[in-house]
N, C-alpha and C positions, 0 to 999 in steps of 0.2 A: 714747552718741553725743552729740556737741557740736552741737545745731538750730541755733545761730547761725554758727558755721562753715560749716555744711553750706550755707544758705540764702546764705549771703555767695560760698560756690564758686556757686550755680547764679546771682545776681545777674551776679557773674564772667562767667560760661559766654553769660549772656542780652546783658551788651553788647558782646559778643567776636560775638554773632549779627549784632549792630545794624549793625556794623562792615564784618563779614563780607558780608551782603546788601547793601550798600553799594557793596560795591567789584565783588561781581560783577555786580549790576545797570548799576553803569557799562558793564561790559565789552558786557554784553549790549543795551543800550540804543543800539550803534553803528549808522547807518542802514545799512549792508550785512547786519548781521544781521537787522535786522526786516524787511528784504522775505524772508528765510528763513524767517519764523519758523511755528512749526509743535509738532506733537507731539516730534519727533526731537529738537527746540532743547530744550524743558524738559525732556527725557531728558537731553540732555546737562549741560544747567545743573544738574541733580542729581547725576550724577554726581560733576562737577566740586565741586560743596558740601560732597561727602561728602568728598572726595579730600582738600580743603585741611584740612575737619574733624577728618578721623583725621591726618593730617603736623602740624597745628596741636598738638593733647592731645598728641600725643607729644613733641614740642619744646619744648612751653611746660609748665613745671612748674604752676604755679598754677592750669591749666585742668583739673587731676581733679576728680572730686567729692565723692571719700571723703578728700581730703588736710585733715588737719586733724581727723577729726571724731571719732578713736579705732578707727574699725572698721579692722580688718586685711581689706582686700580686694586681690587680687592685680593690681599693674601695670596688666596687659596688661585685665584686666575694667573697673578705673578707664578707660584711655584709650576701649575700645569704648564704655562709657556715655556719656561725657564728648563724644564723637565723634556717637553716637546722639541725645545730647539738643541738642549746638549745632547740627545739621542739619535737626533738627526746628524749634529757636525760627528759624533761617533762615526757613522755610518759613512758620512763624507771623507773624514780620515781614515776610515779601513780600504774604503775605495782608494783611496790615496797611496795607502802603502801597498794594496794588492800589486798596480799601474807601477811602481817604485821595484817592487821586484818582479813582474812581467816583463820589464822594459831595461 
């Protein structure tokens, strides 16, 4: 397996997050929203992460994770991980920027 490939897809995957948290946080930061907001709201805000996440890996070649690296993994396992881990750093950069304006 090619570590620098692989490490360069998750790089990839991590600003494709930065981007990603970015744009939905806009969405979400409208004042009609925040007088809603609640458990239901960050249920859905994840949802919606996830949704763009997996339509994202499927559409966008460069966003697998095993592209490149020698391993023969199937499609459809590349996009779930690739899907799994940019919904995660999402979440790791929202925590991130929460800590940014907390602190």
């Amino acid at each position: 397996m090619n570590a620098e490939i692989f490490l360069k897809n998750i790089v990839n995957i991590l600003l494709v997050a930065i981007v990603l948290q970015v744009a939905v946080m806009s969405v979400f930061s409208l004042k009609i929203i925040k007088d809603i907001a609640g458990r239901p709201l960050d249920s859905a805000k994840d949802i919606i992460i996830l949704l763009i996440s997996l339509y994202l890996c499927w559409k966008v070649p460069f966003l697998t994770v095993f592209r490149g690296t020698g391993l023969a993994v199937p499609h459809i396992f590349d996009v779930v991980m690739c899907a799994l881990m940019l919904s995660r750093f999402v979440a790791f950069v929202d925590s991130f920027f929460q800590r940014l304006k907390l602190g």
